[in-house]
FIZAVO-413087 format. One line per 4 residues: number of its first residue (from 1); for each residue x, y, z of C-alpha. Coordinates in steps of 0.5 Angstrom, whole numbers, plus 500, padded with zeros to 3 digits. Each point is the difference from the previous one (the first is absolute). Layout:
BEGIN
NUM) X/Y/Z  ...
***
This chain:
BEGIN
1) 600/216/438  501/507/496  504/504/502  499/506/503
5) 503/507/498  504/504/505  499/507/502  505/502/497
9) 497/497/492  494/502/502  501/507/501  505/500/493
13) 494/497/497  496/505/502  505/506/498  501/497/493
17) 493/500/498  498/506/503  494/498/505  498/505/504
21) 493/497/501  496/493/501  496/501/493  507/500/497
25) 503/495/504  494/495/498  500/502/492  508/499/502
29) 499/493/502  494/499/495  505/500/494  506/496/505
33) 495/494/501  498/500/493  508/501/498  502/494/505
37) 494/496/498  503/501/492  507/497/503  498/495/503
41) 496/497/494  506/502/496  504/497/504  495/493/500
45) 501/500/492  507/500/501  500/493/505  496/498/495
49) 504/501/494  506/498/503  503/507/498  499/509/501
53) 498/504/495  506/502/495  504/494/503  500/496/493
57) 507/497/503  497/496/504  494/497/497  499/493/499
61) 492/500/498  498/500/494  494/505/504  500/507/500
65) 497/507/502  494/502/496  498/506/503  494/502/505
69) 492/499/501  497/506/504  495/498/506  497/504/506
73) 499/497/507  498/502/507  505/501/505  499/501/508
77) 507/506/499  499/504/494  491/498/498  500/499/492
81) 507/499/496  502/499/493  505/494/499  505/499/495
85) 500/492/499  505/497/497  500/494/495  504/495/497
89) 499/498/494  499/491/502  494/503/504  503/496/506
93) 501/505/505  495/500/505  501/506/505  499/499/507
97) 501/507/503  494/502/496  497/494/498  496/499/492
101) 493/502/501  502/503/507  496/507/501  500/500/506
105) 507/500/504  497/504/507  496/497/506  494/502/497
109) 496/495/501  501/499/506  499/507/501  493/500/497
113) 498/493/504  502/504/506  496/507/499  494/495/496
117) 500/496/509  498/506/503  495/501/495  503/506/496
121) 495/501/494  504/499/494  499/507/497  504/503/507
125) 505/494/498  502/503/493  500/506/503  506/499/505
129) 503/496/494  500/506/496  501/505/504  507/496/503
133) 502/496/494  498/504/495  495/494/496  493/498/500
137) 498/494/503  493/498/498  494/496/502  501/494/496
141) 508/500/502  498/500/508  495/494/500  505/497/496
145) 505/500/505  496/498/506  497/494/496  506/498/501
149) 498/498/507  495/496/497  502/493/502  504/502/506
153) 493/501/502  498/493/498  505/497/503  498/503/507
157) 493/498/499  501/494/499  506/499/506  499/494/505
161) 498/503/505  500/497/508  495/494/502  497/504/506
165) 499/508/501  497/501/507  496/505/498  497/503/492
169) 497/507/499  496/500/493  497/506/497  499/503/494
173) 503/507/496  494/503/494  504/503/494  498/502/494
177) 503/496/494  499/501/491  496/495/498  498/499/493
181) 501/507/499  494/500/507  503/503/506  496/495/506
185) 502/498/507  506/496/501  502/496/507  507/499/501
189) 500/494/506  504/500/506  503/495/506  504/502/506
193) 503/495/504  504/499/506  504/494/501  502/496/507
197) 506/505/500  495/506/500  502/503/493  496/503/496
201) 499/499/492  496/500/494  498/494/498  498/502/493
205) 496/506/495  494/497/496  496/504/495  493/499/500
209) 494/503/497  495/500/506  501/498/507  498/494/501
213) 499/495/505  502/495/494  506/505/497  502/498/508
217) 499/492/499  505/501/494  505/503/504  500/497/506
221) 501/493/496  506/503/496  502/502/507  500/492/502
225) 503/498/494  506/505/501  501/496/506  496/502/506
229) 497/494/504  496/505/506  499/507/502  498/500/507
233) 496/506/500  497/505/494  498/507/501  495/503/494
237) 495/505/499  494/500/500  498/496/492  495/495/500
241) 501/493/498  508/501/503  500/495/505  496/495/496
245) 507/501/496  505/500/505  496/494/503  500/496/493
249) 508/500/499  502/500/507  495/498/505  503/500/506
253) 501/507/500  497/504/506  497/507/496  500/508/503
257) 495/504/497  504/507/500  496/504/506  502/507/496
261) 497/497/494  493/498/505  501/507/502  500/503/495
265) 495/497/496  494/501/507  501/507/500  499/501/493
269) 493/501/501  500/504/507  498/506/501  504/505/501
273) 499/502/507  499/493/502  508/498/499  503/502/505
277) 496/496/504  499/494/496  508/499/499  500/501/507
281) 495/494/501  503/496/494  508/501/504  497/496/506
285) 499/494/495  506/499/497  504/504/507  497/494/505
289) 505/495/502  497/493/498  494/498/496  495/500/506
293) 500/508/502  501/500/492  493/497/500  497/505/506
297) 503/506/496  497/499/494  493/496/503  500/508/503
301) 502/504/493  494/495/497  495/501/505  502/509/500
305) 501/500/492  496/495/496  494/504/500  503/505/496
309) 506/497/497  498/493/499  504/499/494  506/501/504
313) 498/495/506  498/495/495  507/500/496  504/499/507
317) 495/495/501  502/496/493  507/501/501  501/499/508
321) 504/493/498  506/503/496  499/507/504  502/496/508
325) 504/496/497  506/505/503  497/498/507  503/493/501
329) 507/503/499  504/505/506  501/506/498  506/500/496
333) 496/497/495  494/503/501  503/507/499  504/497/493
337) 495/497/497  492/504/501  502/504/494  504/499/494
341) 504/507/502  506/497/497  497/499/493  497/507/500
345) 507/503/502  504/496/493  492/503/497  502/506/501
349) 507/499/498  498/497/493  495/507/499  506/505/502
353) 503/497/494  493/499/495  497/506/502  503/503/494
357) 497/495/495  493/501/498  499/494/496  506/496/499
361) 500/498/492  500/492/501  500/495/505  508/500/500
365) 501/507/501  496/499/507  504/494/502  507/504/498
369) 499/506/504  496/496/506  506/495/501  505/504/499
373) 497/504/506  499/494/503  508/498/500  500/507/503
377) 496/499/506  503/492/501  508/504/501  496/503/506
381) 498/495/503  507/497/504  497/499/507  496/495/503
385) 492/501/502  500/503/507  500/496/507  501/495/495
389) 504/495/505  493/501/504  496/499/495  503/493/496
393) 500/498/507  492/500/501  500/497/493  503/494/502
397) 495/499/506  494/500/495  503/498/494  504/495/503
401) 500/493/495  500/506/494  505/503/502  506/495/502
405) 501/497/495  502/507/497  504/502/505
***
């Protein structure tokens, strides 16, 4: 460890350069870096050859000094400096304080990496460089430096993952993404699954041209492959063709339909001075206590608005299986899984960060940043669902042959 200065060296220091403001104290200890890293690299030569400069008594090499190269490079205490690097004359001095090729000696990276995850654009990080180091970092520089993430990101797609999830949330994020000099649509995929501890976490991000229930089949099979032997329950938005995916890869999964998604899709088309009412209507549905009174719920919302709005009567109506799956769980689950509100809050963590993105340049540009968010979010995610202990309880009645061989 360094060791610190005394007040009373401190102030002699002080006293000795003349400093009576910050801006000379930083030019000050600007030139101090500088001078200290040039001794230090004199100091690495002089380990190297055996012997200091001028002390010729002592030399048992038949390696010398053969004077200096400049070169500049980046530092977190005085921005930009020009060094004078000294050469022996074998060339066989390799300096580990600033080492060859080395232009960079500050933690820009992981600065850059940092503001890049909170989705700083890369003007606004060249201008906080510039205006506190003093030199330019320009795009090609930062998307660099975040491709180094790249395989760590790899890696954490292709992690195992856990035999059995208790319940999985999935939905998809529209972005724009270059491709071919053409800005088209672009779906970055998600999963959230909670485990038989009642631990959130996202089981992976898939990038994909259109959502599809064949794009779902695909990640739903990779999911498998990782590891995953069941899922108990899956919450999903309203895409056509979804539960045909999820049964195809896990048949025995019983399937929600997101009753906000089912809402928001029936009043699409209602007036506007009917809402209120027919929301009020369509909350006596999905509020009922069990299937029954649900039935008689909507037998009545049918009968009183089907004249008018038929086209929402019917979509209850093809998608009531999915839609009163809820209705076999107590209330715990019932209020866990009627909507995919886990999914949208994370959604909604991701767009924070994205929304200073236009159009993401390529496909690993959008898999980056969304990822790098993601790490952010996982880092808040330390608790239990909850009234899980509750919740894992009634699981085990329904689930039971399913779920003891995993606890």
């Amino acid at each position: 460890m360094a060791k610190m200065l005394s007040k009373e060296q401190i102030r002699e220091f002080l006293k000795e350069n003349n400093i009576s403001n910050a801006r000379e104290l930083q030019d000050v200890m600007k030139n101090l870096f500088k001078e200290v890293l040039h001794e230090a690299l004199e100091g690495e030569l002089d380990q190297e050859l055996g012997y200091s400069k001028y002390d010729y008594k002592n030399k048992t090499t038949t390696n010398s000094r053969n004077g200096y190269s400049k070169k500049k490079v980046k530092s977190d205490a005085a921005g930009e400096i020009e060094l004078d690097i000294p050469r022996d004359r074998d060339c066989a001095f390799e300096p580990q304080i600033v080492q060859k090729h080395q232009s960079d000696i500050s933690s820009m990276d992981d600065k850059i990496i940092s503001m890049y995850a909170k989705g700083v654009s890369t003007r606004d990080i060249n201008s906080h460089f510039q205006d506190i180091y003093g030199f330019n970092v320009s795009a090609d520089t930062v998307s660099k430096i975040t491709d180094k993430i790249l395989p760590v990101v790899k890696d954490w797609q292709n992690r195992p993952l856990k035999e059995i999830y208790a319940i999985t949330f999935l939905d998809g994020m529209v972005f724009n993404v270059k491709q071919n000099g053409v800005v088209i649509k672009k779906t970055c995929y998600c999963v959230i699954g909670i485990d038989l501890e009642g631990f959130k976490d996202i089981l992976g991000i898939w990038i994909g041209e259109a959502e599809s229930a064949k794009f779902w089949m695909t990640i739903l099979s990779d999911l498998k492959n990782r590891g995953v032997k069941d899922i108990l329950i899956a919450a999903v938005d309203g895409l056509s063709g979804f539960k045909e995916a999820i049964r195809a890869v896990f048949p025995n999964t019983d399937i929600q339909r997101c009753i906000v998604h089912q809402i928001r899709n029936s009043v699409k088309f209602v007036s506007y001075k009917d809402i209120k009412a027919f929301c009020a209507d369509m909350k006596e549905i999905y509020s009922a206590p069990n299937e029954d009174a649900a039935l008689e719920a909507f037998k009545n919302f049918s009968d009183k608005w089907s004249g008018k709005y038929s086209y929402a009567i019917k979509s209850w109506e093809a998608n009531w299986n999915e839609l009163s799956t809820m209705f076999k769980f107590p209330q715990e689950i019932r209020t866990l899984i009627y909507t995919t509100n886990p999914i949208e809050s994370y959604n909604r963590a991701i767009k924070k960060i994205t929304k200073t993105k236009g159009t993401f340049p390529t496909d690993d540009s959008l898999i980056k940043l969304v990822y790098l968010a993601t790490v952010d979010v996982l880092r808040k995610w330390n608790q239990k669902i909850r009234d899980w202990n509750k919740i894992i309880n009634q699981l085990c009645i329904i689930y039971e042959d399913r779920i003891a061989k995993n606890l």
